[in-house]
N, C-alpha and C positions, 0 to 999 in steps of 0.2 A: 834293488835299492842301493848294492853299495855301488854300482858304477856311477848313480847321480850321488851319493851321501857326500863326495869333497865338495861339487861343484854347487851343493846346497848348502853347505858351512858358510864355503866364500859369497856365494850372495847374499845370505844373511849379515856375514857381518860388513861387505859394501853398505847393504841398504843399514845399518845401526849406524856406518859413519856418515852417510849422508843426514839421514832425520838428527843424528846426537851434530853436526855441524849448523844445522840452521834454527836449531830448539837453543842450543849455546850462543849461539850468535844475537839472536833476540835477547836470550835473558841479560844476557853481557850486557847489552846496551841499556836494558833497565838498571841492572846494576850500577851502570857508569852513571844514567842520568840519578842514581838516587846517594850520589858521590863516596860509591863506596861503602857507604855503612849498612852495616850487616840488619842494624834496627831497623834502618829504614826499608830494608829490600823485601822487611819479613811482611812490615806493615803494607808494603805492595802488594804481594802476596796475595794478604789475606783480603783487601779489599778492592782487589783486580782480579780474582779468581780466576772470570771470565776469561779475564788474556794470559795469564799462567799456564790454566786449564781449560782450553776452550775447547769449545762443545764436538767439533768434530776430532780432537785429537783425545779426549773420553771416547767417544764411540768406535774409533777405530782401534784404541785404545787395548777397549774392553773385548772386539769381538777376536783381535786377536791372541788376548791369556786364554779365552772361551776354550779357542781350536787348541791351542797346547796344553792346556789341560782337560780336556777329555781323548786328546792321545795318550798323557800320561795317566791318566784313568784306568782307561779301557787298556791300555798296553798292549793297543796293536800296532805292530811296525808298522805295520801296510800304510799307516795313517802320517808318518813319520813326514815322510819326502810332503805329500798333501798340504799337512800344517806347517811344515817349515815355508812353501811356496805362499800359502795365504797369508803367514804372516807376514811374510817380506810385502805382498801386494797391499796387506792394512797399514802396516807404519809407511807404506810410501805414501796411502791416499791420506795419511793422517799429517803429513808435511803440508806447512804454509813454507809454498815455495815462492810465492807473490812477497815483494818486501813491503811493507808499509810505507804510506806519505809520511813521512817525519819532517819534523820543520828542525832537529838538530840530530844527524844520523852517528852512528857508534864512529869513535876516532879510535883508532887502535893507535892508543899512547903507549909506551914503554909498559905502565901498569896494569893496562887493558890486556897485553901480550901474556904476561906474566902469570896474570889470571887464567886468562887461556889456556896456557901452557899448563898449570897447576890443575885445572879443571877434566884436561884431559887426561895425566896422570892419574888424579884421583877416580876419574870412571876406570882406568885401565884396571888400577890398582886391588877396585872392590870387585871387578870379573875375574880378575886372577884369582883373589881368594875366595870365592865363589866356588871356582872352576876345582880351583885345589879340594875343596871342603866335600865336594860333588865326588869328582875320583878316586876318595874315600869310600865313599856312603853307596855307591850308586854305581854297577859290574856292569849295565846295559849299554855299548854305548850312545846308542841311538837315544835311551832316555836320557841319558847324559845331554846329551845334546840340545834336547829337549827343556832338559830342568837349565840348563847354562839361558837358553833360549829366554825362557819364562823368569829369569833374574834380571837381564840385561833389559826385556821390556820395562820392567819395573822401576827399574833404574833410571832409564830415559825419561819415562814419567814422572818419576819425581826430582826432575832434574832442576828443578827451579834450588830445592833444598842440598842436590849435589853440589850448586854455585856456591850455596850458603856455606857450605863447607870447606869448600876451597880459600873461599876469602878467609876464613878461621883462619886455615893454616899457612897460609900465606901473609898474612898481616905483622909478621917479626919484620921478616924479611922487608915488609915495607916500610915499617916503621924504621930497620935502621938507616934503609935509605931515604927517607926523607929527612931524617935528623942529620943524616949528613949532608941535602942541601939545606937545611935549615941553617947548621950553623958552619956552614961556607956565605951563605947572607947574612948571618947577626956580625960575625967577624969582616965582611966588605962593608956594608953602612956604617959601621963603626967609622972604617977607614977614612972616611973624608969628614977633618975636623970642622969644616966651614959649612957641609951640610944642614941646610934648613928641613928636619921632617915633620911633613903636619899628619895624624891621625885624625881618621875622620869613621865615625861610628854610628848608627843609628836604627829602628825597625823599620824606617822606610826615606829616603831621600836623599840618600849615601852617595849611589853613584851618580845620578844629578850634580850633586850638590860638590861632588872630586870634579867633574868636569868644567863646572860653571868659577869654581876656585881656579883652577889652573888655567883656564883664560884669564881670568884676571890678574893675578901672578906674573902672567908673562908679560905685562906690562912693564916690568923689572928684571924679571929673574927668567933664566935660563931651566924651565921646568919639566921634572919626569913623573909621570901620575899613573897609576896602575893603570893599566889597559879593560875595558867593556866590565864586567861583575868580576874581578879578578880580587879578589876578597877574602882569601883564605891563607894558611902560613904555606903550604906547597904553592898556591899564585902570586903569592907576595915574592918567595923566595927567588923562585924564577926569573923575575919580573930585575928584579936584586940583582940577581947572579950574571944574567944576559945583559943586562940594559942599561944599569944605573953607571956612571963612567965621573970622570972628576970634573966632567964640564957641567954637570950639572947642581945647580944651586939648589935647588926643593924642591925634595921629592913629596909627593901629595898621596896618601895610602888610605884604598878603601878595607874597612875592618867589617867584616861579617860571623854572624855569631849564631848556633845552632843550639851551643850547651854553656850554661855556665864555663868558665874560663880561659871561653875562644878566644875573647877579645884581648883576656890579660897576654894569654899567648903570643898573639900578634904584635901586641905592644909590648911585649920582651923580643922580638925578631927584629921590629925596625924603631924603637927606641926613636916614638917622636918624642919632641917639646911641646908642641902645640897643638892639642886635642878637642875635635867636634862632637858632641850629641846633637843629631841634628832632630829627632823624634823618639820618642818611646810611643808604645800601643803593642794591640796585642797581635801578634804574629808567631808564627812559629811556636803557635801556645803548646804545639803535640809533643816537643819537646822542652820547654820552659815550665811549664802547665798554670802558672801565675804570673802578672805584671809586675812583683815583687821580683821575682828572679830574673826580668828582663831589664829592669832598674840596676838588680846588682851586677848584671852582667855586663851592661854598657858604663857603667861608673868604673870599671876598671881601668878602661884607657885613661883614665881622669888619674885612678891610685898610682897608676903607673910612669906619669908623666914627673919629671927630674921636680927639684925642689923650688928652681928657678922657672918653670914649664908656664905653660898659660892654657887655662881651660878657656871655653868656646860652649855657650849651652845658648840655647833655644828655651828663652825664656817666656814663650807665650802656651809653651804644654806643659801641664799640670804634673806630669810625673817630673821631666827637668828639671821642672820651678823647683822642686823637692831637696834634689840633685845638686842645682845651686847653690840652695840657700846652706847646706852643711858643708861648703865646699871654702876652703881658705887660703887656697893658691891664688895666683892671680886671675881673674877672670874675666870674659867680657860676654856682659849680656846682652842680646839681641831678639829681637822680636817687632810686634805691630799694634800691640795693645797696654802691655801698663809701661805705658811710655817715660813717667817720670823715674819709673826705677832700672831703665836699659843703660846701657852703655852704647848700643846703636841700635838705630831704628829706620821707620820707613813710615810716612804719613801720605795724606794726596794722595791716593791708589787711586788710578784709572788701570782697570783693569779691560780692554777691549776684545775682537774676535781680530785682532793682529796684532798683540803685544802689550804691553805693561808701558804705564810712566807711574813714576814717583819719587820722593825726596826723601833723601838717604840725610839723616844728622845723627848727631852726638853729643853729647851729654856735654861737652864744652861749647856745644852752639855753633859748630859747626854743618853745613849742611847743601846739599848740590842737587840738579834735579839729574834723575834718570830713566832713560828710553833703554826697553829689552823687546825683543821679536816676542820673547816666551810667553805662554802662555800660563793663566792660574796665578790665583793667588799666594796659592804656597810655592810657587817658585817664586815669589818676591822674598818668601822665608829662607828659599835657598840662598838667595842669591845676597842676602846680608851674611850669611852665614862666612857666603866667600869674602865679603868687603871685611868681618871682623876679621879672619887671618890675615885680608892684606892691610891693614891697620897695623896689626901685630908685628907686621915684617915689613912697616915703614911706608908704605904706598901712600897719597894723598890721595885726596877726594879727586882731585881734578883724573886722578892715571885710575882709581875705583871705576869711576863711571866712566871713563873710555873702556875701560874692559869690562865691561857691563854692558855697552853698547857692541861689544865682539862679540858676545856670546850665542853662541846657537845652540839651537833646540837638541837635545840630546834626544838619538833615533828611540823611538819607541814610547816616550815619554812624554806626553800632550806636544807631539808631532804633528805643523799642520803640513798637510799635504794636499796640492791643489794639482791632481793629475790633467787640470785641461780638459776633460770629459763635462765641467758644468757642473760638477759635485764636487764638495769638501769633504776631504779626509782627515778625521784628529786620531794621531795613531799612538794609543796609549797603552799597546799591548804589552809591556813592559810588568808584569809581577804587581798584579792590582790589592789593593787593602782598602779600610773603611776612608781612609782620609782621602786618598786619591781618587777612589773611584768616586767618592764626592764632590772633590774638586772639576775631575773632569764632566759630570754634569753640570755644571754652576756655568764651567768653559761651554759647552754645549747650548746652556740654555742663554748664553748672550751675544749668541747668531737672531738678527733679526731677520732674514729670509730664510723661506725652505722648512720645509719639513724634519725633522730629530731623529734618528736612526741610530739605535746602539746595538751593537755586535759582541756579545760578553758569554762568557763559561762562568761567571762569576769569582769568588774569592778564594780561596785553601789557605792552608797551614795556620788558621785560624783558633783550633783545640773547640772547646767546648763552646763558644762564641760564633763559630763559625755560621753555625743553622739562621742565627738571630742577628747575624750581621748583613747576612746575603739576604735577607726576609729583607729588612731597614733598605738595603738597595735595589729593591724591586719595587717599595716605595716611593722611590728619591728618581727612577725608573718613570715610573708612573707619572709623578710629576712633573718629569721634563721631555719626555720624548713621544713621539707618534707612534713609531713604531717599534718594536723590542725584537732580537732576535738572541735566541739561547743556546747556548752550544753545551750539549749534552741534558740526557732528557731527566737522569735521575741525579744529577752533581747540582742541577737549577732548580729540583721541585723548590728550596727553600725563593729562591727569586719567582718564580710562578708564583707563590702563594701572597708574597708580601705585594705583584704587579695585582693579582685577581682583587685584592681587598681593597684596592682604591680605587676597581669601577672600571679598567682599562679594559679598552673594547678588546674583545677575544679573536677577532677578526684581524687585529693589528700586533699580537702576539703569535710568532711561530719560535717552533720549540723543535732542534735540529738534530743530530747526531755528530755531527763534522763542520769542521771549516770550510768542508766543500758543499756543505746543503747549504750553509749560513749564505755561502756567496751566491747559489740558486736562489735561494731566496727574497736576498737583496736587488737582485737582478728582474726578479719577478718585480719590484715595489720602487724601487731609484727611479726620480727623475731629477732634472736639471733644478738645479739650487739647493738641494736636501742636504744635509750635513751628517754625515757619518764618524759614527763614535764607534770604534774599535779599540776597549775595554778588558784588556787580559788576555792575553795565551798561552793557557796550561802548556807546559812541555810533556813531551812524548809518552810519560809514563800515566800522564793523567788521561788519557785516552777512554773512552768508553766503548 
């Protein structure tokens, strides 16, 4: 035994750094995709079990404490070399060495690295004092080695809740570096006195609504707009820090908000004038947990904007309207229904399966007509949204509706897509809610050829509403498409239930696991003219 006893250490602790480097490697990137926060990663966690703790790394798991502890049991050497061999060969067959299809893979950022680095530490750290606590307690050294053996399994295992720990301890150290690019960008957008900033805020239409703005803007002004969902005070800052330069006239900031006083936050970093609510609803309820606190929360940008500033509300949703009506800055209301009380509006909707026309006026009578590619109706709510900031900042009707006429479909976002195969694609996979994904049936249902085809996981971050919202779009489902396809079997029962009660043929209903059965399946069922609606695409952690 002791001529193999070194040569069994070192493989052991090879194979703990291989399994502890590809078990760290996945949780990382759940962590990354759950931005960081410790609440969120728990709530992963516990209702991803499955891919935390999946089934074959339990059983390999398990059979390897088995064999080290009934060495340490029975306290036979003999057994020593044996189980140290088996267990090396279980945590190896218990490695997912295969990487997952991810539609957005780990980016080892600076604070990706850091975590990393802190993660490996801290496993190092609780085997030292392990190891120490052992050498103590324990004269054998063979069981020594044995009981080190049977901690470090454990360890590995519970390693989702090692990450959790790591980010604890590491969370000073990030906090002070982000307050120091924080306010290295409050102190540069300061700098340029002639800077136009617009704030733009809302539970769903935001980033739309920053892109279809700064086309039209550019009509006049020389404009920088956060880049793709860049919505947070570390993406804004950045965005600040690299990018913003004195040739630029207005900056256009998308504002996103998780907890009560994300948004005041944002709008103390980049210190607009001119602030958008483009929607309330309920979103992100797991952390809001009422529409009151999602009210308070996007009304900050509004507290926050200077005394001279100009609010921007969406006055055809019922929470806004709210929002508006106690608000005594200066304001400009916009919307498609109580027309005589807007400040701008939109009437004449022709809404087709290639674009939008309509007539954009003003509460002084004035009024122009306008052609968009976009698709939906609520993007005609976007796109006032944009005409009231460029109002705000001097634009005429006439330079409005040519930048309105510039505007394209932002990716992912009732995107039509005509790959030349003879089928339409509407690619709405963009972070689906009750309003959109309504919208995009209504889009759907005013194709006159072809068959209806929607490809959906349905909705999250919903809170308690969630069950009963995705039930209503499996209705809304039902009565506008042929075919349904579900991506994930147990995230859809609430959409199954809500398609089965309105009589939809069961035959025309499949229920998938992946985006790659969904496209099998679609592949089984597509012909030439059908229209495909592609409705939501959970990111990587929502996986089943």
């Amino acid at each position: 035994m002791n001529s193999i006893f070194i040569p069994v250490v070192i493989a052991s602790i090879v194979v703990w750094g291989i399994a502890f480097y590809f078990r760290s490697r996945f949780l990382l990137h759940m962590m990354q995709l759950e931005g960081y926060k410790n609440k969120n990663f728990l709530n992963w966690i516990n209702e991803f079990k499955h891919r935390a703790f999946y089934s074959k790394l339990n059983l390999t798991t398990f059979l390897a404490l088995i064999l080290i502890i009934l060495a340490l049991v029975t306290k036979n050497g003999k057994l020593v070399g044996v189980s140290a061999l088996s267990w090396c060969a279980f945590i190896m067959l218990g490695i997912k060495f295969k990487k997952e299809k991810v539609k957005k893979d780990l980016v080892y950022t600076e604070r990706a690295k850091r975590l990393m680095t802190t993660n490996i530490i801290v496993n190092i750290v609780l085997i030292i004092i392990a190891i120490i606590i052992l050498v103590l307690t324990v004269e054998n050294t063979y069981f020594l080695y044995l009981s080190a053996l049977l901690f470090i399994t454990v360890t590995y295992y519970l390693q989702p809740y090692v990450l959790y720990l790591s980010n604890v301890i590491v969370a000073p150290i990030e906090k002070g570096i982000n307050q120091k690019f924080f306010d290295m960008a409050h102190d540069k957008v300061r700098s340029f006195d002639k800077l136009k900033i617009v704030g733009i805020t809302g539970s769903y239409g935001k980033t739309s609504t920053k892109f279809l703005t700064s086309t039209i803007l550019e009509e006049k002004y020389n404009v920088l707009k956060t880049p793709e969902s860049y919505n947070t005070p570390m993406g804004v800052s950045k965005v600040i820090n690299n990018d913003l330069n004195k040739e630029h006239e207005v900056f256009v900031v998308e504002m996103g908000a998780r907890n009560i006083g994300d948004i005041r936050e944002m709008a103390e970093l980049a210190g607009p004038k001119i602030g958008i609510i483009t929607s309330i609803g309920p979103t992100h309820l797991e952390t809001f947990v009422n529409i009151e606190n999602i009210m308070k929360t996007k009304y900050e940008l509004i507290e926050e904007l200077p005394a001279d500033g100009i609010a921007i509300f969406n006055y055809d949703n019922k929470y806004i309207k709210k929002l508006a009506d106690k608000t005594f800055k200066e304001k400009i209301l916009y919307g498609m229904e109580d027309i005589e009380n807007l400040d701008l509006y939109a009437t004449d909707i022709e809404v087709s399966e290639t674009g939008s026309t309509f007539k954009l006026g003003d509460k002084e009578g004035n009024s122009i007509i306008c052609s968009t590619q976009l698709l939906g109706k609520h993007n005609i709510a976007n796109l006032l949204a944009g005409a009231a900031v460029a109002r705000a900042l001097g634009l005429t009707f006439e330079e409005i509706a040519s930048g309105i006429s510039k505007v394209e479909a932002v990716p992912h976002r009732l995107q039509l897509i005509n790959p030349g195969t003879g089928v339409i694609i509407i690619d709405n996979a963009f972070n689906s809610n009750p309003i959109s994904s309504k919208a995009a049936l209504e889009v759907l249902g005013q194709f006159k050829e072809g068959r209806k085809i929607i490809i959906t996981p349905g909705m999250v971050e919903l809170g308690d509403e969630e069950a009963e919202a995705n039930k209503e779009f499996g209705r809304n489902i039902a009565k506008t498409c042929d075919f349904a396809i579900l991506v994930g079997k147990n995230r859809t029962k609430p959409i199954q239930d809500g398609i089965n009660e309105m009589g939809f043929s069961k035959e025309n209903l499949f229920v998938v696991a992946s985006l790659d059965e969904a496209t099998k399946a679609l592949q089984s069922i597509v012909r030439a003219k059908d229209v495909v609606l592609f409705e939501n695409d959970l990111p990587d952690n929502y996986n089943e």
